[in-house]
N, C-alpha and C positions, 0 to 999 in steps of 0.2 A: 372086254379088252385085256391085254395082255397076257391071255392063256398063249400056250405054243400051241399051235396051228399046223406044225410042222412042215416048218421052212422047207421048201428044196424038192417038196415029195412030188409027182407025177400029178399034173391038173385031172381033176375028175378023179382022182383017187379019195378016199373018204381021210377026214382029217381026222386027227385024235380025237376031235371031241363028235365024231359022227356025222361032220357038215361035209358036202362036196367041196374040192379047191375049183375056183374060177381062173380062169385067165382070158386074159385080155387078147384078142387074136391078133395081131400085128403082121404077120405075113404079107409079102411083097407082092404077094400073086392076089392080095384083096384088094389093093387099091383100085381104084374108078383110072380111069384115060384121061380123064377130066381131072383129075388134080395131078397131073404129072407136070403142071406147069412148076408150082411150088420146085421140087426138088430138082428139077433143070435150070431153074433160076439162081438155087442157091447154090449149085455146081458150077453154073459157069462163072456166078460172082467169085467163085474160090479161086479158081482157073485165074480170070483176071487181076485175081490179088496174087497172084505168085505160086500158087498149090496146083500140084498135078489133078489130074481128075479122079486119080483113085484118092489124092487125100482131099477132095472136094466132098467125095461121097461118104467118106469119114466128118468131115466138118458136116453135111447136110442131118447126116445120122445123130451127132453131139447136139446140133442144133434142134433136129425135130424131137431126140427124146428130152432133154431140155423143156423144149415150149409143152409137150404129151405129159409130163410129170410136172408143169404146172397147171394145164385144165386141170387135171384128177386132182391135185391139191387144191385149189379153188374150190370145185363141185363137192369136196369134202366139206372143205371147211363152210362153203354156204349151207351142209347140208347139216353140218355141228353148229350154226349159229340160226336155224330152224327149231332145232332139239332144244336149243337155250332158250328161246322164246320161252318153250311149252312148257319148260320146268322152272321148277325157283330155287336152284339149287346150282351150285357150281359143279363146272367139267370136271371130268377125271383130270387134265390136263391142269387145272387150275386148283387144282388139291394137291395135284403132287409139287408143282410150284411153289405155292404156300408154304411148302415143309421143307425145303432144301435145305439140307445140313453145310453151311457155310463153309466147312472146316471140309467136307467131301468135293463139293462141287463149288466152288469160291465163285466163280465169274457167273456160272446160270441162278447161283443164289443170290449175287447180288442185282441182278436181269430181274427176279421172278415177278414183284409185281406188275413190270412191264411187260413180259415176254408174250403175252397172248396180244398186246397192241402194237409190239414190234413186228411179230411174224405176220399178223392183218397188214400192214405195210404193201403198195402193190411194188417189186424190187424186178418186174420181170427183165424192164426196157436194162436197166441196168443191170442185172444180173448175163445178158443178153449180151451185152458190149462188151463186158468184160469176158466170155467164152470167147466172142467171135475176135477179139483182140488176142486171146491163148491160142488158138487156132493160127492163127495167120501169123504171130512170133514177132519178133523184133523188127 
């Protein structure tokens, strides 16, 4: 963890340290017929709140990469609280915690021994409310 990987470079290009980059395919022309319900529902619901359909289709897209970026954070984190079982040893995440220089980082130093059961929190539903509440405005 924390090597540079080199951000930015062309998936399937080899990374600095000799690995392929992966990406996640999201293209519009993959979706199934069958889940077209999802993003006509959450267009017309925009619609009906006041937003045109092209900024519906902007609110469907904040909304689906929103809810996309917290599966993969979840399936992470279950997948980093598997690894913790199997060692006896604390995360990297929990080491560098532990050492927050108070005077550099004041507020996540004084978080740190909480910060791994803060962010376990599930915040989605509300995390949720408050986008779709920025979207739709006053």
């Amino acid at each position: 963890m924390g090597e540079d990987r080199g951000i930015g470079a062309q998936p399937g290009a080899p990374a600095r340290d000799g690995r392929e980059h992966r990406q996640a395919d999201t293209a519009a022309d993959l979706l199934s017929a069958s889940a077209l319900w999802f993003p006509e529902n959450v267009i017309d619901s925009a619609v009906k709140c006041g937003l045109t359909s092209e900024q519906g289709v902007h609110a469907y897209r904040a909304i689906w990469y929103y809810t996309a970026g917290e599966i993969i954070i979840r399936a992470a984190a279950a997948a980093a609280a598997r690894r913790r079982r199997d060692a006896d040893r604390p995360t990297y995440r929990d080491q560098i915690f532990a050492d927050l220089d108070p005077q550099v980082l004041p507020r996540l130093a004084s978080l740190g021994g909480r910060w791994s059961s803060l962010t376990a929190e599930d915040t989605y539903r509300q995390g949720l409310i408050a986008l779709v509440n920025g979207l739709l405005g006053p």
